[in-house]
N, C-alpha and C positions, 0 to 999 in steps of 0.2 A: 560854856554852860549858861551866861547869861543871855546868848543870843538864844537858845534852846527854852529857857522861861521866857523869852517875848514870843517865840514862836508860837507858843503853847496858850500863850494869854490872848494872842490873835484869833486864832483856832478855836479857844473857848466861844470868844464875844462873835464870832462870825458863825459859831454852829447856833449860838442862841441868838443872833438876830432872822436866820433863815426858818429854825424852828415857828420862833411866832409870825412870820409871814407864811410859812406853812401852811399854821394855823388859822389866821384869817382867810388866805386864800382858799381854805379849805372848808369857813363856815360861810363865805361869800359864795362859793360854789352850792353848796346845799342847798343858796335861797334859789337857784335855777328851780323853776318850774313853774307851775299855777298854784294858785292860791285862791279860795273862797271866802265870801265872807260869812262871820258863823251873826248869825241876828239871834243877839238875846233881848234883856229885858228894857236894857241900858240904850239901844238902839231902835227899840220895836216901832216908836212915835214917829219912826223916819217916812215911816211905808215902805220901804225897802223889799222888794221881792228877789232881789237875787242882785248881786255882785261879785266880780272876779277880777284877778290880779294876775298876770302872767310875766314874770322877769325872765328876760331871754339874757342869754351868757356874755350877746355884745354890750352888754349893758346900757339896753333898750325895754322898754315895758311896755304893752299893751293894760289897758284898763275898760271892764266895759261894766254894766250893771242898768237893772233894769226897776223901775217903780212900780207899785202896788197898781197905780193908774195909766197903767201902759206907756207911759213916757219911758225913753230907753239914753243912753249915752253910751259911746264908745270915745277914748283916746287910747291913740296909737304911737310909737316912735319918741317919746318922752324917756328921759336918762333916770338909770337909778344906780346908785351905789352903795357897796357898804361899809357902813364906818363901824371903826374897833369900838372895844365897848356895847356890841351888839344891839347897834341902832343902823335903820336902812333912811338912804336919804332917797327922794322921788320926786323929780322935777313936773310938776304943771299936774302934782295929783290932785283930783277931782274928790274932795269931803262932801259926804252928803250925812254926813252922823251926828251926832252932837258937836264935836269937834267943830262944827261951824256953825251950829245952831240948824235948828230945825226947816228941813227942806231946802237950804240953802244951797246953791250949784257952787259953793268957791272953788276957785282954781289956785295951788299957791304951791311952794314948795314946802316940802314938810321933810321932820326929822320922824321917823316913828322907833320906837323900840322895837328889838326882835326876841323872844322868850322858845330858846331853843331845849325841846325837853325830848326825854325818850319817847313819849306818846306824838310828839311830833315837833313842828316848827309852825311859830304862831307870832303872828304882826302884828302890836298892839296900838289901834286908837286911840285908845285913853290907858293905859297903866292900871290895874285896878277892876276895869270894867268890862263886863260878858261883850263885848262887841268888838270881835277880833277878824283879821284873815287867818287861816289854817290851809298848810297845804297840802294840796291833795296827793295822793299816793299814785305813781306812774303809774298806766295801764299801757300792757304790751299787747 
């Protein structure tokens, strides 16, 4: 009987350590895809005419985004991960938002939050502030 309650206590702890790797690898998985960035109010000083975020599944990203003044950047083959706690980490991402001050090209690595909701899945800048990525919705 007592080898039958370790059994059981093994069983437990090993269903609920797979459970929550499950679970992250399962909201890891979700951040596959593209993502936009939404320019609110909080960003608008940037000039910012358009930016994009693409996490590919090898966990590689593309990033490209273009300025109000025709100036453009693209980085390519940069690692990103994600950490529990639903924060995505991103190697050699390119801020061009507040987050580094205005117009600034920094390159660094960063932690950003992720704020995963029914209405969608959203990559925050700043915590708090309209100046997010959002991801876009597959087209087949």
């Amino acid at each position: 009987m007592n080898k039958l309650k370790k059994f059981a206590a093994v069983v437990a702890i090993c269903s609920l350590i797979c459970s929550c790797s499950s679970s992250e690898r399962e909201r890891r998985d979700a951040l596959i895809g593209a993502f936009r960035l939404h320019v609110g109010s909080d960003c608008s000083e940037e000039n910012i005419d358009y930016a994009r975020l693409l996490l590919r599944a090898d966990g590689t990203y593309f990033q490209e985004g273009r300025f109000k003044n025709g100036t453009s950047y693209a980085i390519d083959a940069k690692r990103w991960r994600y950490q529990s706690g639903d924060f995505i980490l991103l190697e050699g991402f390119r801020m061009n938002s507040a987050v580094s001050g205005p117009m600034q090209k920094a390159v660094a690595d960063v932690k950003l939050a992720i704020d995963f909701r029914e209405s969608g899945i959203y990559i925050l800048l700043i915590p708090g502030q309209n100046c997010f990525f959002v991801k876009e919705p597959i087209v087949l």
